[in-house]
C-alpha positions in Angstrom: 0.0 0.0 0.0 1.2 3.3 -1.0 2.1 6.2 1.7 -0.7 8.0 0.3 -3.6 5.5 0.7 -2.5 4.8 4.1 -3.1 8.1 5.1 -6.4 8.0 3.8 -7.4 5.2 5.7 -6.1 6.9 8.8 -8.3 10.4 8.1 -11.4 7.9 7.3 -10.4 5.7 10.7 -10.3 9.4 12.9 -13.1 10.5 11.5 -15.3 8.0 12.4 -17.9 8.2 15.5 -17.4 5.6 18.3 -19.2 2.5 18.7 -22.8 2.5 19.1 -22.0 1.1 23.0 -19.7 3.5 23.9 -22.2 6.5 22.7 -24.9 4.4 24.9 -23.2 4.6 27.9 -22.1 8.4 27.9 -26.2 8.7 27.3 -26.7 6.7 30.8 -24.5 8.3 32.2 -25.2 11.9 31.4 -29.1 10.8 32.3 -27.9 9.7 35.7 -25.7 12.6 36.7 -29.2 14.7 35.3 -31.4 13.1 37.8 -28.6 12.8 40.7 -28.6 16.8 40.1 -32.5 17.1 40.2 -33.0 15.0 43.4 -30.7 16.6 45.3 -32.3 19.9 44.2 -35.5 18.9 45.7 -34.1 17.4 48.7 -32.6 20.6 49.4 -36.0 22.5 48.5 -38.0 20.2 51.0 -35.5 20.6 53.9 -36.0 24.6 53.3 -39.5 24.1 52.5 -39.8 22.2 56.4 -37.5 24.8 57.9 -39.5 27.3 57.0 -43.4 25.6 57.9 -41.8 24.7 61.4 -40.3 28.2 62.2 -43.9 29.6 60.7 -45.9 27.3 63.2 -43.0 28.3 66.2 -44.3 32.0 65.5 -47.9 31.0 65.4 -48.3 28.6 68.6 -45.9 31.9 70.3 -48.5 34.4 68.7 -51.4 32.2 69.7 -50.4 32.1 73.1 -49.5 35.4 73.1 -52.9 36.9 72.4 -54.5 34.2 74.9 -52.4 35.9 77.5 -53.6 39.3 76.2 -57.3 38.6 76.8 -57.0 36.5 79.8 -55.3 39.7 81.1 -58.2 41.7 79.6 -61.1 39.6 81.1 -59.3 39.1 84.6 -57.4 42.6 84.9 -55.7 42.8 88.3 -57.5 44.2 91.7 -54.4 46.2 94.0 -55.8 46.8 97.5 -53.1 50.0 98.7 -52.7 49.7 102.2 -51.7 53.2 104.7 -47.4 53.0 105.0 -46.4 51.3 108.1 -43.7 53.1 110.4 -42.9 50.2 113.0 -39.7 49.7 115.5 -37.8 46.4 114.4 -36.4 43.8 117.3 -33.1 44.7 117.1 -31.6 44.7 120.4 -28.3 46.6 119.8 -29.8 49.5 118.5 -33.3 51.1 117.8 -33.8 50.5 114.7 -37.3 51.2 112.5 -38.9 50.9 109.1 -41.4 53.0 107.3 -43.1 50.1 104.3 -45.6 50.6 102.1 -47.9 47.9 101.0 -50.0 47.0 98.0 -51.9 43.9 98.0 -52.8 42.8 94.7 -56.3 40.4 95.3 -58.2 38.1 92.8 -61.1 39.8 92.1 -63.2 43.4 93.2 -65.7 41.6 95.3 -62.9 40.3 97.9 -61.2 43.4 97.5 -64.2 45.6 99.2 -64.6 42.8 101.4 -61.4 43.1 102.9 -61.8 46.7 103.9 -63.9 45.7 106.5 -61.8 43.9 108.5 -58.8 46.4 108.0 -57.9 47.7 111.4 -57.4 43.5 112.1 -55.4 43.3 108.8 -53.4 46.0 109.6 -52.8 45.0 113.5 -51.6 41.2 111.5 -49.2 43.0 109.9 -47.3 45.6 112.1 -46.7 42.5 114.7 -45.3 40.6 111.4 -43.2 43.6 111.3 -42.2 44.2 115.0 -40.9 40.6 114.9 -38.7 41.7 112.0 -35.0 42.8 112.2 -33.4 45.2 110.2 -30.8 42.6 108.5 -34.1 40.3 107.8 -35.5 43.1 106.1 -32.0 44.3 103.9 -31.9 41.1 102.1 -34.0 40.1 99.0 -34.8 36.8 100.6 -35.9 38.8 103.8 -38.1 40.7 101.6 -39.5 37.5 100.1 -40.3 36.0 103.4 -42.1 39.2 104.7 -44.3 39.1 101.2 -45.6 35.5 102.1 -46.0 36.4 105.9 -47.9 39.9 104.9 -50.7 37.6 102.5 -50.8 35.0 105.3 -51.5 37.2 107.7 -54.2 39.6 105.4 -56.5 37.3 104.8 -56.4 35.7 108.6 -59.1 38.3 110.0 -61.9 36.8 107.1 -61.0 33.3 108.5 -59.0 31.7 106.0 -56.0 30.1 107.3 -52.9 29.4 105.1 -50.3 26.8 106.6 -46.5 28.1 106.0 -45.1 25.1 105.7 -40.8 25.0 104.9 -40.1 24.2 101.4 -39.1 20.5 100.8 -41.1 19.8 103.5 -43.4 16.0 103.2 -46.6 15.8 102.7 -48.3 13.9 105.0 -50.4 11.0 103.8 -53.1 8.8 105.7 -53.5 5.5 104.8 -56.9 4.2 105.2 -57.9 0.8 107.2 -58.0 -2.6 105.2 -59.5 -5.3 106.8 -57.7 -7.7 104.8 -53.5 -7.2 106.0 -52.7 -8.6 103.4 -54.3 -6.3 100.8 -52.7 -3.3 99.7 -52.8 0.0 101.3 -54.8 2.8 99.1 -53.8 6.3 100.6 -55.9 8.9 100.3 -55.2 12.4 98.4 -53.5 15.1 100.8 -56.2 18.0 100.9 -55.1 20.9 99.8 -55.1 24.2 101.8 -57.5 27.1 100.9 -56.5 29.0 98.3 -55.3 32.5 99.3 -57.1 35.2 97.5 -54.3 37.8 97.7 -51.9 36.5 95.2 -49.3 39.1 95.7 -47.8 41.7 97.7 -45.8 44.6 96.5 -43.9 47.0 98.3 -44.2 50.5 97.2 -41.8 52.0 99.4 -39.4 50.4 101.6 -37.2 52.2 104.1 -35.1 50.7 107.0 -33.0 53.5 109.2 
């Protein structure tokens, strides 16, 4: 074969297109790496798409209980009983020591709150001897403050016959047990009763001076 027809053969071999497997394969392929691109695509669109609903119904349920709060708070607005400042001498025994405290009792509802104002010379008298029984360092610190709070609503609603227990924190709750005639049977234990409910639900202090 001359030089010249054997280059011809090798323009005609270059020129020609690849097996009809080989073009087959690149098609799979390219279809594959299509779809691989598309799905995770979507997965990424879902995972915002979730995101988004679960941070919408965050703001909702907050919103929701937001304006729940709103018109509780509008239906049940709060009942402030002011009470004249106290000016009482504390038990300290190395120095005279007095405070001047003013008291604003903040009650469930308007009925109990004119109720109470009959029986305040008593609710009063309950809370200067809380106060005489004080010393000044019990009153300085926040927990002092604290503990006078609970003793001034224990003590407020006394006079109108409701008696709250001040029982310690932590402490157990007692629990009878009721008589089985069988010994063998278990125990059932009846429910501790809970106290009355105290109608004065907080006490704020509007002024508070210790000297």
């Amino acid at each position: 074969m001359s030089k010249a027809a054997a280059a011809t053969v090798e323009a005609v071999a270059g020129d020609a297109p690849p097996p009809k497997g080989k073009k087959k394969l690149i098609i799979i392929l390219a279809a594959v790496l299509v779809l691989a691109l598309a799905g995770g695509g979507a997965a990424v669109f879902m995972m915002k798409k979730k995101a988004a609903a679960e941070a919408e119904e965050d703001d909702g349920g907050a919103a929701a209980a937001e304006a729940k709060r709103k018109e509780h708070a509008a239906k049940h607005p709060p009942v402030f009983v002011p009470l004249e400042p106290f000016v009482v001498n504390l038990a300290d025994k190395e120095s005279d020591r007095y405070a001047q405290i003013g008291v604003t009792l903040e009650v469930e509802d308007p009925k109990f709150a004119e109720e109470m104002k009959a029986y305040m010379p008593a609710i009063r008298n309950g809370i200067l001897m809380v106060l005489s029984h004080k010393t000044s360092a019990q009153l300085l610190s926040r927990e002092g403050k604290v503990a006078l709070a609970k003793d001034i609503m224990r003590e407020a609603v006394l006079p109108l016959g409701i008696e709250i227990k001040d029982e310690p924190a932590g402490a157990p709750v007692v629990v009878e047990e009721e008589e089985e005639e069988d010994e063998d049977a278990p125990k059932k234990k009846k429910k501790a009763s809970a106290g009355p409910v105290n109608p004065v639900k907080r006490v704020h202090f509007s002024n508070f001076i210790v000297q």
